[in-house]
MDAnalysis code that builds the backbone (N, CA, C; Angstrom):
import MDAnalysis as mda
import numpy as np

u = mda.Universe.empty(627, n_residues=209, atom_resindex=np.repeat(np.arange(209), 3), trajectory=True)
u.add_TopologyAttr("name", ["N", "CA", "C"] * 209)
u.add_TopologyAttr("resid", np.arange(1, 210))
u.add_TopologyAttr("resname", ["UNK", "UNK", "UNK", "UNK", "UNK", "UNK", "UNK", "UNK", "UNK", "UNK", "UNK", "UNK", "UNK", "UNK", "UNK", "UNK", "UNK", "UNK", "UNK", "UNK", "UNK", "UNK", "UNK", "UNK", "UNK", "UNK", "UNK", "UNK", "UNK", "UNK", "UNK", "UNK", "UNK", "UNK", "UNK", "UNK", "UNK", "UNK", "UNK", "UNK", "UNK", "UNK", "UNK", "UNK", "UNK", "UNK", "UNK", "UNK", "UNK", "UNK", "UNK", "UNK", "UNK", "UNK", "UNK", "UNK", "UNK", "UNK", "UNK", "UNK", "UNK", "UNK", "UNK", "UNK", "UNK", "UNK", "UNK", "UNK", "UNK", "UNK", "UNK", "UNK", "UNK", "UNK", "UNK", "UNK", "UNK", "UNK", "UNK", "UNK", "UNK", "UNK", "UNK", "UNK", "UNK", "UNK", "UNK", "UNK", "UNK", "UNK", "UNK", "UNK", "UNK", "UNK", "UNK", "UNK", "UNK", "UNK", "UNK", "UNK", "UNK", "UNK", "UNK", "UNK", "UNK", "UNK", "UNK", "UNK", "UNK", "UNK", "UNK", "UNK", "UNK", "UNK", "UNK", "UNK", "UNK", "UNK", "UNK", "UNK", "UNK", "UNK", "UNK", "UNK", "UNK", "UNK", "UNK", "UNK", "UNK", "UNK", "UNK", "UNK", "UNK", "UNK", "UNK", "UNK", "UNK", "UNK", "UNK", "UNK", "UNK", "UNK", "UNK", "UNK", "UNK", "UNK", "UNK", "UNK", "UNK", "UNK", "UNK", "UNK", "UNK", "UNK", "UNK", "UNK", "UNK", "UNK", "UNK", "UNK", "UNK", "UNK", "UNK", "UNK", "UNK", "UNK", "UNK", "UNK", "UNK", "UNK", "UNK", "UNK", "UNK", "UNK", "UNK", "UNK", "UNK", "UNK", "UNK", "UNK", "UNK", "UNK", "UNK", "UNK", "UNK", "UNK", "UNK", "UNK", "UNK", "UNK", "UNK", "UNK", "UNK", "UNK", "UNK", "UNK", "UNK", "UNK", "UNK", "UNK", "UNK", "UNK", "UNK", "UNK", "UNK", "UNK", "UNK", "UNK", "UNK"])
u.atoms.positions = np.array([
    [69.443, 76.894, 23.622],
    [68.502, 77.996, 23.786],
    [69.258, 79.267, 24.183],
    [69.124, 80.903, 23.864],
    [69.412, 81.620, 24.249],
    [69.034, 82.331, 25.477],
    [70.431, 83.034, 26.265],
    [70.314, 82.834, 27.495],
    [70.376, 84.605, 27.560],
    [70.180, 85.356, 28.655],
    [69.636, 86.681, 28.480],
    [70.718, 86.926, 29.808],
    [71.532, 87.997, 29.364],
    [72.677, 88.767, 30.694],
    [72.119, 89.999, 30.859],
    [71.621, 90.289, 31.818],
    [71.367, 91.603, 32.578],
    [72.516, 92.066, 33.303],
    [72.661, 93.332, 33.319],
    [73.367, 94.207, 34.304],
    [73.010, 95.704, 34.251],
    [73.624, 96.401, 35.260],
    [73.024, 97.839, 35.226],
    [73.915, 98.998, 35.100],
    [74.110, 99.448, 34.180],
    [74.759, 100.044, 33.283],
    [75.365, 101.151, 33.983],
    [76.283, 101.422, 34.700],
    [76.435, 102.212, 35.885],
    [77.147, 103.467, 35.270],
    [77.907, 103.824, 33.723],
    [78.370, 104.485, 33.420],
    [77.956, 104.274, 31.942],
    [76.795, 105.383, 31.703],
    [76.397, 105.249, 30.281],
    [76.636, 106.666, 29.560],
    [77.751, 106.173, 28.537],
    [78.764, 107.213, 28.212],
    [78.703, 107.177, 26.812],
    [78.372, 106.120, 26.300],
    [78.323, 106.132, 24.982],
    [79.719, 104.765, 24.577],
    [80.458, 104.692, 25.809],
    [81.824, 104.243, 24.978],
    [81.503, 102.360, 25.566],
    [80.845, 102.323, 26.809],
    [80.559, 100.491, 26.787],
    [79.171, 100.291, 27.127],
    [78.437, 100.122, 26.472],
    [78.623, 99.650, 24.732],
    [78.770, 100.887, 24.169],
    [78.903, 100.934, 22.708],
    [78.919, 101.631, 22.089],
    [78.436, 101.305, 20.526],
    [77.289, 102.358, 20.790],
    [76.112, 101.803, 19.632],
    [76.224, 102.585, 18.452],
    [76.953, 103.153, 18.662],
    [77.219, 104.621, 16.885],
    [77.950, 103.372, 15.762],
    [77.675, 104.237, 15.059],
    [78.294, 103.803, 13.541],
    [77.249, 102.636, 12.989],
    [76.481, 102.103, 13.579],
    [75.473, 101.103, 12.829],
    [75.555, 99.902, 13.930],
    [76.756, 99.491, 14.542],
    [77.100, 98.399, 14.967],
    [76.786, 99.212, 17.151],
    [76.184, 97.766, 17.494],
    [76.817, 97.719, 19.259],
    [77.620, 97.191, 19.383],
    [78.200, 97.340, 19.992],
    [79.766, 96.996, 20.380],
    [80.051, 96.586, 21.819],
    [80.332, 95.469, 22.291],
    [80.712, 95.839, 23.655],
    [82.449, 95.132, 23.991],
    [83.309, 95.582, 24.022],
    [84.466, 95.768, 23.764],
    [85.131, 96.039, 24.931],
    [84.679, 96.411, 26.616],
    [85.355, 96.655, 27.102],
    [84.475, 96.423, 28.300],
    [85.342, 96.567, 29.741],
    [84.169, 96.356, 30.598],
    [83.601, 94.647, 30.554],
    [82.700, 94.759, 31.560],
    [82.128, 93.383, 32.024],
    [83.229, 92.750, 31.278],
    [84.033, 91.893, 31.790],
    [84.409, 90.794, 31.265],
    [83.846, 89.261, 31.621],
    [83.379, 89.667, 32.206],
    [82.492, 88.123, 32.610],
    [80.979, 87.830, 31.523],
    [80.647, 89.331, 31.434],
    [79.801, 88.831, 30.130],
    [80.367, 88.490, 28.847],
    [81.093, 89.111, 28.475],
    [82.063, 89.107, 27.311],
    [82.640, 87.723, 27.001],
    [82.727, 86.800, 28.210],
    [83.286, 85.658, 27.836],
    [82.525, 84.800, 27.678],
    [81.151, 84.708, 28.443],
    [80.284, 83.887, 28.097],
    [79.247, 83.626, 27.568],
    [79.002, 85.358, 27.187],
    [77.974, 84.974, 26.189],
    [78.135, 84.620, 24.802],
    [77.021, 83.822, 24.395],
    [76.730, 82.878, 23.571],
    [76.369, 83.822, 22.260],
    [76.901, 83.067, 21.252],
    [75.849, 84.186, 19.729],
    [74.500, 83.388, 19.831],
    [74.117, 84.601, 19.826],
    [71.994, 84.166, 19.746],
    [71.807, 84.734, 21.161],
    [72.640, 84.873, 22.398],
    [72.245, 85.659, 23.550],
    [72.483, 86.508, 23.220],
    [71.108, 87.533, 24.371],
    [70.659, 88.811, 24.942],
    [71.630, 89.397, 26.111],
    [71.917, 90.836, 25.380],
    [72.971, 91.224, 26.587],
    [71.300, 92.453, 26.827],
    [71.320, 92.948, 28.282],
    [70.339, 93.728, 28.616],
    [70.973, 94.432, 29.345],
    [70.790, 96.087, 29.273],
    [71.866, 96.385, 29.991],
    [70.780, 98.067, 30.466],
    [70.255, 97.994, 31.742],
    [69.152, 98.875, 32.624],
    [69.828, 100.041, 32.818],
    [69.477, 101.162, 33.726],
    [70.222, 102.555, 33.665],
    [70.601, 102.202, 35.354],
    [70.905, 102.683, 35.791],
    [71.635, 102.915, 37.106],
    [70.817, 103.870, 37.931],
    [70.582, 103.608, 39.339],
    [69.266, 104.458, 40.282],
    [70.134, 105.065, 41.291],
    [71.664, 105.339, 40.846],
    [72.631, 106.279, 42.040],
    [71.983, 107.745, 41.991],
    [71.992, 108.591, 42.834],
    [71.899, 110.050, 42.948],
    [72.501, 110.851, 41.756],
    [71.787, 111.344, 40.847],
    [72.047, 112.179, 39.635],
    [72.032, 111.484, 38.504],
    [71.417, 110.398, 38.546],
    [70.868, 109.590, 37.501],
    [69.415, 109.249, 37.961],
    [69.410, 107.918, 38.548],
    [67.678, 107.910, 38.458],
    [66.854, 107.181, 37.830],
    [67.948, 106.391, 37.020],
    [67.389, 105.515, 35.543],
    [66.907, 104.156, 36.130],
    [66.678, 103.225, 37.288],
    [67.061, 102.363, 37.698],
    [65.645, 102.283, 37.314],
    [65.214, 100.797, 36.282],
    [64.610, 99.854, 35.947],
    [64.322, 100.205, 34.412],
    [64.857, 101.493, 33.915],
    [64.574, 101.988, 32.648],
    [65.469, 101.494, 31.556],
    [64.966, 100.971, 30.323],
    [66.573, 100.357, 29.418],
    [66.931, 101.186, 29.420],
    [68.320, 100.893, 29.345],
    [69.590, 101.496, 28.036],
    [69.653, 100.746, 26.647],
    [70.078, 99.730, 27.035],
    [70.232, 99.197, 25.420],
    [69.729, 97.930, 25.600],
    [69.417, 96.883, 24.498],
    [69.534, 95.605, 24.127],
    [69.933, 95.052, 23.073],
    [70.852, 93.810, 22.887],
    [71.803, 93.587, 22.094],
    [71.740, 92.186, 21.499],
    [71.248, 91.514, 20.288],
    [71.453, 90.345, 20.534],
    [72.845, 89.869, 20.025],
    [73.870, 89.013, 20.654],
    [74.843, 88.436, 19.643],
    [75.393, 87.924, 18.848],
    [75.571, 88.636, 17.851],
    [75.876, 88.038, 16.272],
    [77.326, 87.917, 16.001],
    [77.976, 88.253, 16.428],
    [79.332, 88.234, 16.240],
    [80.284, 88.343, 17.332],
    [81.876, 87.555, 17.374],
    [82.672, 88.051, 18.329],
    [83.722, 87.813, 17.793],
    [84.657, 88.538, 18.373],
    [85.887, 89.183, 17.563],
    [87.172, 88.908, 18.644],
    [88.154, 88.820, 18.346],
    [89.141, 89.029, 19.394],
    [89.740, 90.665, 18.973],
    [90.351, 91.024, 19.986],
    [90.881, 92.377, 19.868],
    [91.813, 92.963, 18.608],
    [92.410, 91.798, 18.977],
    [93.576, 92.257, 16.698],
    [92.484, 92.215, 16.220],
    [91.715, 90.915, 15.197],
    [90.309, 91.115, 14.824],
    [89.297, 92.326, 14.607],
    [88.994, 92.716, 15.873],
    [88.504, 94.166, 16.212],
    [89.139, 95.284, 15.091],
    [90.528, 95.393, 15.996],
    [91.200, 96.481, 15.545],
    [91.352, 96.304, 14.019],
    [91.349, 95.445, 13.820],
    [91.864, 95.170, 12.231],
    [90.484, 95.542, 11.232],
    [89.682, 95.447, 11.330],
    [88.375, 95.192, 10.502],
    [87.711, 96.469, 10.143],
    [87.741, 96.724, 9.012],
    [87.652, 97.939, 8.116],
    [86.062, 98.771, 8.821],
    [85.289, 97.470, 9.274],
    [83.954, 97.699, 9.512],
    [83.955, 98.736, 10.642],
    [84.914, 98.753, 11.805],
    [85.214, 99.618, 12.830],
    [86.093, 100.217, 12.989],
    [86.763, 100.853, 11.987],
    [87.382, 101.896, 12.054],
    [87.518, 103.195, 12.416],
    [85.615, 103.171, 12.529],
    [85.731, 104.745, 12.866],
    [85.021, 104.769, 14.429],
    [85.185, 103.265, 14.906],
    [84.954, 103.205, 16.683],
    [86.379, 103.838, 17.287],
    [87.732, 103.652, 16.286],
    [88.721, 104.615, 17.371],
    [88.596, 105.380, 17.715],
    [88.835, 105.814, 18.650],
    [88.761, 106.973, 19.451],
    [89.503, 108.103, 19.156],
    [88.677, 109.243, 18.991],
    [88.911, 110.576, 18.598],
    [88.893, 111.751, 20.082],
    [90.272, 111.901, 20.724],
    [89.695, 112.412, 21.616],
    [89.025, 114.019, 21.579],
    [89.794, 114.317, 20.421],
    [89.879, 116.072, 19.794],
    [88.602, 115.877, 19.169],
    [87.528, 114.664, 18.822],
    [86.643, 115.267, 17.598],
    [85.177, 115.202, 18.710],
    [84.129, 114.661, 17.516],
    [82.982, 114.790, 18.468],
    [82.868, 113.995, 19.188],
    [81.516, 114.351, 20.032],
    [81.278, 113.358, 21.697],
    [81.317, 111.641, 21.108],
    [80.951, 111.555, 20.102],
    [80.237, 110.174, 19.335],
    [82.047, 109.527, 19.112],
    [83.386, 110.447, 18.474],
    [84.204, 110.023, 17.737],
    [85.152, 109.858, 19.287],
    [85.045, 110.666, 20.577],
    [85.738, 110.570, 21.571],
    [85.350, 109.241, 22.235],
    [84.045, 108.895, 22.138],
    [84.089, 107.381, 22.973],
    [84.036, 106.592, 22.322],
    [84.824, 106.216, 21.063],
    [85.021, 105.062, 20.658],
    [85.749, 104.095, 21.132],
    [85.361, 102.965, 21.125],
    [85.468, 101.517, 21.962],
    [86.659, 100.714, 21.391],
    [87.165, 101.215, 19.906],
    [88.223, 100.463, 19.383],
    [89.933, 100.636, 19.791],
    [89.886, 100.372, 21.036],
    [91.319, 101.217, 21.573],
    [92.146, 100.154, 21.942],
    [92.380, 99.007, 21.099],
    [93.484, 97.839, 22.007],
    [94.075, 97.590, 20.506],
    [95.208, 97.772, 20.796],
    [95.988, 97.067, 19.524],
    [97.520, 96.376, 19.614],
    [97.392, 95.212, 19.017],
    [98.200, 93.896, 20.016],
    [99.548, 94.648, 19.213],
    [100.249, 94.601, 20.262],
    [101.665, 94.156, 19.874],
    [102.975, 93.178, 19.736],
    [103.915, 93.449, 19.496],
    [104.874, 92.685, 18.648],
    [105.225, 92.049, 19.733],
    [105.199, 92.644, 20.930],
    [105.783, 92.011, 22.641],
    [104.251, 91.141, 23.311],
    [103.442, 90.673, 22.577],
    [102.229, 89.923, 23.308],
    [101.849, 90.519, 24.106],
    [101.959, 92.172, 24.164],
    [101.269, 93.365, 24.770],
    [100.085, 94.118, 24.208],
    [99.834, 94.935, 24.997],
    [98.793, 96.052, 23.960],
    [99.010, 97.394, 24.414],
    [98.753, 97.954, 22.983],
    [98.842, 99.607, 22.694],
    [97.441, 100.042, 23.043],
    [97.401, 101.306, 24.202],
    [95.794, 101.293, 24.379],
    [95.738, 102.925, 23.658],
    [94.797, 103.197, 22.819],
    [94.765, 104.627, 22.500],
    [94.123, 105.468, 23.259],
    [94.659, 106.793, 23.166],
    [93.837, 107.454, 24.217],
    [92.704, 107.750, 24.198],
    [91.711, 107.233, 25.516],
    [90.016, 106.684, 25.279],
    [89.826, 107.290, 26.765],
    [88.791, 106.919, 26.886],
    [87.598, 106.893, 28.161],
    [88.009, 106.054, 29.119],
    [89.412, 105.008, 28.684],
    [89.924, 103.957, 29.468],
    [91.541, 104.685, 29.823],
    [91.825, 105.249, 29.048],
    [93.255, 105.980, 29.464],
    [93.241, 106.594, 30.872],
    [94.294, 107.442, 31.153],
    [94.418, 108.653, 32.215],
    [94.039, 109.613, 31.568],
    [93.734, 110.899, 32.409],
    [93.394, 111.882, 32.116],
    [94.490, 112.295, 31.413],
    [95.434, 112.075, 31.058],
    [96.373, 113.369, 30.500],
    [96.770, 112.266, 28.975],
    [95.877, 111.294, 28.777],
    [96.228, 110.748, 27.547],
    [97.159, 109.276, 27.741],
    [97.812, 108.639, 28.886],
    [98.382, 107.787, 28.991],
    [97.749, 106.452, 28.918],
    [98.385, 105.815, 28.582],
    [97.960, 104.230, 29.249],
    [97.640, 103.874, 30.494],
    [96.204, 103.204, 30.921],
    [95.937, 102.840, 32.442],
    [96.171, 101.533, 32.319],
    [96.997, 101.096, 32.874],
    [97.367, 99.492, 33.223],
    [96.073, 98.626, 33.986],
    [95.314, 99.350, 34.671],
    [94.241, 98.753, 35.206],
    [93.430, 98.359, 34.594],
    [92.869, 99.428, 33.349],
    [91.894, 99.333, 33.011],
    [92.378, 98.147, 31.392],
    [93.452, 98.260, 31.117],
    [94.229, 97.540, 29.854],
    [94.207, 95.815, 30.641],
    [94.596, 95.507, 31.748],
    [94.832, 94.292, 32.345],
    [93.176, 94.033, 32.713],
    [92.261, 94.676, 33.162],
    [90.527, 94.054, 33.043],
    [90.407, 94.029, 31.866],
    [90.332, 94.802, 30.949],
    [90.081, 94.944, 29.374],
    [90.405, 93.646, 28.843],
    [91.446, 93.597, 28.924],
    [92.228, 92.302, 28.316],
    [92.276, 91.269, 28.103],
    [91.639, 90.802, 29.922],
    [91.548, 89.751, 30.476],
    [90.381, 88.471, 29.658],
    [89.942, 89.200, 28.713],
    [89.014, 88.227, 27.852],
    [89.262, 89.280, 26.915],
    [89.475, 88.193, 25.754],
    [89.993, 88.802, 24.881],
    [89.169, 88.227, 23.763],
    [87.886, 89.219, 23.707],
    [86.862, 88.931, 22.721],
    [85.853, 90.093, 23.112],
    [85.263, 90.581, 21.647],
    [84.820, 91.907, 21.593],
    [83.458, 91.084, 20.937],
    [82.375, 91.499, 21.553],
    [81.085, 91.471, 21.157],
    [80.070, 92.369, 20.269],
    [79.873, 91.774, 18.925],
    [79.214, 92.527, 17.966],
    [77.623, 92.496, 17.836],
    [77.020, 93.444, 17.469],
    [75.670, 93.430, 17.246],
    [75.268, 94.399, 15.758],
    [74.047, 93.841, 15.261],
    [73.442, 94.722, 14.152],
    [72.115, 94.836, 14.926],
    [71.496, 93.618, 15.300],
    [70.393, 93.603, 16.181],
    [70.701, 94.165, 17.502],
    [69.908, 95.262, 17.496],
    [70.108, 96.301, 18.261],
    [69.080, 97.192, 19.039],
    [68.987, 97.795, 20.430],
    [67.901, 98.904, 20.053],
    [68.940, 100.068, 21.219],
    [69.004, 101.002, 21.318],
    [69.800, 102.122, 22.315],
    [69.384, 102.806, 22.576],
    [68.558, 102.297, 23.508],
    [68.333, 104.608, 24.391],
    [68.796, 105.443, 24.676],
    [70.022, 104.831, 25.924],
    [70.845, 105.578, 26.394],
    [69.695, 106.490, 27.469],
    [69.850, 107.490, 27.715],
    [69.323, 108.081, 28.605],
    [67.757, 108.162, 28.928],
    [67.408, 107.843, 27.594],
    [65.715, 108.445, 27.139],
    [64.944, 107.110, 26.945],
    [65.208, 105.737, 27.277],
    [64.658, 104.261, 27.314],
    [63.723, 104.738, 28.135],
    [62.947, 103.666, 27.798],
    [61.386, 103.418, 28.465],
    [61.399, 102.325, 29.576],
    [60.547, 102.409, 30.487],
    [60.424, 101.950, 32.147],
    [60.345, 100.092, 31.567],
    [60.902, 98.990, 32.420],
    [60.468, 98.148, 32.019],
    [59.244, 97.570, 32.698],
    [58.827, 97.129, 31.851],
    [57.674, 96.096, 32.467],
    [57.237, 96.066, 33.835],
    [56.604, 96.273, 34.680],
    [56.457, 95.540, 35.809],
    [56.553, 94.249, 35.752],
    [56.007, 93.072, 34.674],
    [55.757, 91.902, 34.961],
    [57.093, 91.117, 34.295],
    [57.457, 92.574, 33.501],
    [59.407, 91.376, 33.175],
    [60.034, 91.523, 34.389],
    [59.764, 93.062, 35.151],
    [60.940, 93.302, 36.474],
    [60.808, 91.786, 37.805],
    [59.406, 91.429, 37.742],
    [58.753, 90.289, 38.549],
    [59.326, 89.254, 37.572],
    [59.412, 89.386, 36.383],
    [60.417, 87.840, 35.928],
    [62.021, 87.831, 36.087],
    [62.309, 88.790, 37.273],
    [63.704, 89.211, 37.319],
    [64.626, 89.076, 35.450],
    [64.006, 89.902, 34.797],
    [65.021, 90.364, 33.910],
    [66.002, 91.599, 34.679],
    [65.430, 92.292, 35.170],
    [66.282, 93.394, 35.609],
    [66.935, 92.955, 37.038],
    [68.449, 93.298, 36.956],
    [69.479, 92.847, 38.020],
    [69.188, 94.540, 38.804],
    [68.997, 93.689, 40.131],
    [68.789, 94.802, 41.264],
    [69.969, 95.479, 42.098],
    [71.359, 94.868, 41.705],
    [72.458, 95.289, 42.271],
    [73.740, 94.931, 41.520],
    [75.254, 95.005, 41.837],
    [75.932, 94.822, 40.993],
    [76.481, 93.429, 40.199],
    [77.303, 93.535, 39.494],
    [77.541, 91.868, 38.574],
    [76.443, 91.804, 37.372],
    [76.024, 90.699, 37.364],
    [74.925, 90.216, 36.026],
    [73.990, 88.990, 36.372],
    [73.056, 89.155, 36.148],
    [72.137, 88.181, 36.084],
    [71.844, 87.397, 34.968],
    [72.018, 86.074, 34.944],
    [71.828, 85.723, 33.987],
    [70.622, 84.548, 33.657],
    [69.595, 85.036, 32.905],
    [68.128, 84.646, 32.761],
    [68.131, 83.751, 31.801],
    [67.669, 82.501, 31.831],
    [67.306, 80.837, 31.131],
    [66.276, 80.688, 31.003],
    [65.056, 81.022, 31.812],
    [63.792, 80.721, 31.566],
    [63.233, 81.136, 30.178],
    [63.068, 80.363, 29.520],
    [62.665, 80.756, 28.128],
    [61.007, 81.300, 27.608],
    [60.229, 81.180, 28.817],
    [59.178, 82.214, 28.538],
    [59.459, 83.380, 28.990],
    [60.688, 83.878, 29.998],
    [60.589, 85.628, 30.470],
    [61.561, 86.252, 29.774],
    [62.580, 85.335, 28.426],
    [63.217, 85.751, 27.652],
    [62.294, 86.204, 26.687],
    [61.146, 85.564, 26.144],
    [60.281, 85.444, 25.109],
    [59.264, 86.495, 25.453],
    [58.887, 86.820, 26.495],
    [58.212, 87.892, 27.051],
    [59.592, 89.243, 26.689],
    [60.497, 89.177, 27.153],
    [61.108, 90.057, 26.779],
    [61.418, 90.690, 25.262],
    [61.458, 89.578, 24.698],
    [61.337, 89.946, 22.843],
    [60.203, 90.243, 22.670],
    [59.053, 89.807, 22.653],
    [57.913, 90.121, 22.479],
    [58.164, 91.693, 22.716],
    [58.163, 92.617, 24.313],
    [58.124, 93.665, 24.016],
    [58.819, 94.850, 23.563],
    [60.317, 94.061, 23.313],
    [61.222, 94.924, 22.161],
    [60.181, 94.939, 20.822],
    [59.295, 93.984, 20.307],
    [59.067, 94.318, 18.959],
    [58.096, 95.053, 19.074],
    [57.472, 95.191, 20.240],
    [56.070, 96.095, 20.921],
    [56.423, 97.228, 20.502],
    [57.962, 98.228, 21.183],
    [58.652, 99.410, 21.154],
    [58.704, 99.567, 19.506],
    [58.574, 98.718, 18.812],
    [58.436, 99.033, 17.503],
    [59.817, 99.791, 16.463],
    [60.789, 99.622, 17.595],
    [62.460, 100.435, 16.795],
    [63.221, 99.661, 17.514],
    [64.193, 99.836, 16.171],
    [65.695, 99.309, 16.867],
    [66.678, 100.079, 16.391],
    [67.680, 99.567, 16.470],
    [69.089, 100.965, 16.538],
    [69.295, 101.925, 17.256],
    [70.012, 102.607, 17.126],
    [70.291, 103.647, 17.832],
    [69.107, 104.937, 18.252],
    [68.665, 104.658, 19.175],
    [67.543, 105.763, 19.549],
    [67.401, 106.799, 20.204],
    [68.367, 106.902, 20.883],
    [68.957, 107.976, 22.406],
    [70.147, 108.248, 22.786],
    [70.468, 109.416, 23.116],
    [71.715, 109.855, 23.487],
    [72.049, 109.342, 24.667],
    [73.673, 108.682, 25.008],
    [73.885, 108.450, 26.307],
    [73.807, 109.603, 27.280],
    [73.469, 108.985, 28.695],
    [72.941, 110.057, 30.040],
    [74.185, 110.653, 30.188],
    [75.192, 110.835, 29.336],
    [76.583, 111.652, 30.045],
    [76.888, 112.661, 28.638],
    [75.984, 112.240, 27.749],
    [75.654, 113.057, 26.460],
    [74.746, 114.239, 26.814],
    [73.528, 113.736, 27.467],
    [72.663, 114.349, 27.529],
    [73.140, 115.769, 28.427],
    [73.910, 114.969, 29.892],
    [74.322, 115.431, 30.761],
    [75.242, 116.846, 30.752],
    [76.177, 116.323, 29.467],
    [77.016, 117.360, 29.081],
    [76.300, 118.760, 28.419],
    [75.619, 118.478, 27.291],
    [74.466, 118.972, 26.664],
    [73.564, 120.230, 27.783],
    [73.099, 119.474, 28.825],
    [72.261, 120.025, 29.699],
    [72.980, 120.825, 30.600],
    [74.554, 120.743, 30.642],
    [76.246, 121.826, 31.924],
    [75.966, 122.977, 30.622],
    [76.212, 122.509, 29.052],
    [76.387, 123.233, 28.336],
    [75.650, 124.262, 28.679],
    [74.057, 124.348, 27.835],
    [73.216, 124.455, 28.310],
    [72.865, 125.862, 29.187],
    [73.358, 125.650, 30.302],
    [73.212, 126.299, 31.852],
    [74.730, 127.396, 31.700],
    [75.434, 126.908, 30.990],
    [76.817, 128.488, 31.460],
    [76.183, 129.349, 30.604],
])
């Protein structure tokens, strides 16, 4: 039976997950979901209720899993090519998620991403969590708000789908999973639907000078 991972999306940037180009992606980050979820599981992933966000019980995205990849895999596959990361182009081509590419020393080349240093280098921190599971999670079944998702349920939040603090929750009961599909098909869309809150965010600094 499929099993449903909640967590709360504490940096929604566009780059984990990353829902452009047709495909979700989750490629980096959580590695504890990354390793165990199952194809046919629900990744659920809520907005964050810190000061200057606010999103806390509202989606971001939902994902079911159809595919997983290891990182060569990833990098290699014509289908995501244009998830590398562009740091010079647009907001969509700068957070791309495709930034690990194995090398000849059983190392990795990280490109410069949202995971680098500021000045374009390699972060060893973020390359050694990254790494540490080495399998990239694909989706077509999809839906993305990003900033602009709708409140959940009261009666899914009472079936604890939504994780109230950090890590992941991970939900088995197969009627509050089934309640949960039910009202993805309610929302009536899937794919990409909303700009991430650091899209919007930027948009809205713009904006104001």
């Amino acid at each position: 039976m499929p099993v449903l991972h909640s967590y709360i999306v504490a940096y929604d940037s566009g780059f984990a997950p990353n829902p452009f180009n047709g495909y979700c992606t989750l490629a980096t980050c959580k590695p504890e979901i990354r390793k165990r979820a199952a194809i046919g599981d629900w990744i659920v992933g809520t907005g964050s209720n810190k000061a200057g966000v606010r999103r806390g019980g509202f989606l971001v995205y939902a994902m079911r899993v159809q595919e997983s990849l290891t990182f060569a895999e990833y990098w290699n596959d014509p289908r995501f090519t244009r998830k590398k990361p562009n740091m010079f182009g647009s907001y969509r081509m700068a957070c791309g998620d495709n930034i690990y590419c194995p090398t000849d020393g059983g190392g990795w080349h990280q490109l410069n991403s949202y995971h680098s240093r500021a000045d374009g280098t390699a972060y060893p921190k973020h390359i050694n969590r990254d790494t540490s599971v080495d399998r990239v999670l694909v989706s077509e079944d999809f839906v993305y708000f990003g900033a602009e998702g709708p409140s959940i349920p009261d009666e899914l939040k009472a079936a604890r789908i939504v994780l109230a603090g950090r890590g992941r929750l991970k939900v088995t009961d197969t009627d509050a999973i089934a309640a949960f599909e039910a009202w993805l098909v309610e929302l009536g869309v899937q794919g990409y639907q909303g700009r991430p809150f650091d899209m919007v965010e930027a948009a809205r600094k713009r904006g104001a000078q």
